[in-house]
N, C-alpha and C positions, 0 to 999 in steps of 0.2 A: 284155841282148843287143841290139844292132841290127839294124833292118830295113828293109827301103825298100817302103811301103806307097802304094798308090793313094790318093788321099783327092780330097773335093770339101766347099769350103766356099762359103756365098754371101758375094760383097763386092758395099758398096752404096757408089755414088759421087754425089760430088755437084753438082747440074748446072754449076757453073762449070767443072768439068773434061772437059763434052763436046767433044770433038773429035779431030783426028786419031791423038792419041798416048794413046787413054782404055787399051787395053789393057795399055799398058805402065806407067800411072798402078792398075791395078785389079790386076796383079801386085806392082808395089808396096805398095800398101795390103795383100795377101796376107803377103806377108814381113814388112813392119812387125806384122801382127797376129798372125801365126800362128807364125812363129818364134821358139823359147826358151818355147812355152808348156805346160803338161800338161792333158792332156784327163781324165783321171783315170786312166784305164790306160796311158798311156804320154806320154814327152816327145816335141816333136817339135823336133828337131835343127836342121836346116836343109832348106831346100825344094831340091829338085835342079831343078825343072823345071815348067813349067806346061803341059799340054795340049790343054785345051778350056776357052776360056771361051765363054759361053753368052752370046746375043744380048742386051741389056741390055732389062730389065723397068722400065716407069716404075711406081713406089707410088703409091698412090691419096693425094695430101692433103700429100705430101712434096716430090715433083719429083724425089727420090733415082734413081737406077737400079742394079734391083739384078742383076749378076751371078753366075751358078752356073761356079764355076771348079776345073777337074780338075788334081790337079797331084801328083807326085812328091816323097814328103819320108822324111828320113832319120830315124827315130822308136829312142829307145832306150826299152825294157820291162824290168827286171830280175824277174828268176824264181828261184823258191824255191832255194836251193843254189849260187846262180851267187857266184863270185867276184870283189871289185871293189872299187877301191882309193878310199875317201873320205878326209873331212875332219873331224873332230870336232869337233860342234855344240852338247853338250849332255854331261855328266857326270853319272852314274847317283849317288842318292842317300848309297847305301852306299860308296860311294870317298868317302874327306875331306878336305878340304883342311887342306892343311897351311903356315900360313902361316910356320914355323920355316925351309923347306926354302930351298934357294939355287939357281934363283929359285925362290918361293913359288909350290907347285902341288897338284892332286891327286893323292892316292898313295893306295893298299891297301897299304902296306911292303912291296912288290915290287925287284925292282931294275929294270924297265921303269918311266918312268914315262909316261903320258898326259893333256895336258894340251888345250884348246881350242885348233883351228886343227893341230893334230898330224896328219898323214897316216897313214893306217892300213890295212892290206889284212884286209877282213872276209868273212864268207860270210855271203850271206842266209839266214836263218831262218824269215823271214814278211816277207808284203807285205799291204798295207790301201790299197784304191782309194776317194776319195771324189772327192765334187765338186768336178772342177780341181785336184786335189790328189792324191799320190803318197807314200804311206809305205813304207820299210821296215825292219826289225830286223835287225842284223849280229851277229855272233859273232865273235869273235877266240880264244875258245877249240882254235884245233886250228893242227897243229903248218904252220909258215910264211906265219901270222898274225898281224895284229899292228902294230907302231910300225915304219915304213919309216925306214932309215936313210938318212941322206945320202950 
């Protein structure tokens, strides 16, 4: 699911970029780092907007100046049961590949077949939050699930 979450991270710039345009140099480095990234519970999409940045801090030993910057971003979270259409990444042990078949894929002798990079609409099952990282478990078991056609 999406959402649009307040957030505030520090960016630290560095002194050849003091001057008049450092704000708009310190929102940049913001979007270069922080968009497209996963904090562990959730991605963050793209940034809509920045707020408040904070008067810059010189570090002690660096000469950096570090910024505290408030900004508006579009973060997606998926939750247990939610429905959502990926891309398959990985083939579960017990499906075999079948190098007979025309083109050569993985089958259970279904008449679906599912192969890597194959679009698929799944329902979550389970999620696992780690460091900078985001798992989750799909299902395709229930009815209007499954291999999207073209």
């Amino acid at each position: 699911m999406f959402f649009l979450y307040n957030l505030e991270r520090r960016v630290t710039l560095h002194p050849s970029y003091f001057g008049k345009n450092m704000h708009e140099l310190v929102t940049g480095k913001l979007l270069k780092d922080v968009e497209g990234t996963c904090t562990g519970s959730y991605y963050i999409i793209s940034i809509m907007d920045t707020f408040d940045i904070s008067e810059g801090r010189i570090l002690p030993g660096s000469g950096l100046a570090e910024f505290t910057v408030g900004y508006r971003a579009v973060v997606w979270r998926p939750f247990k049961g939610e429905t959502l259409t990926a891309l398959v990444k990985l083939i579960p042990q017990e499906v075999k590949w079948d190098p007979n078949a025309t083109p050569p894929q993985f089958t259970n002798n279904e008449d679906t077949t599912i192969e890597v990079n194959t679009q698929v609409r799944v329902k979550i099952v389970g999620t696992r939050a780690e460091v900078g990282e985001l798992w989750a478990i799909g299902s395709i078991k229930e009815d209007y699930l499954g291999t999207l056609q073209n």
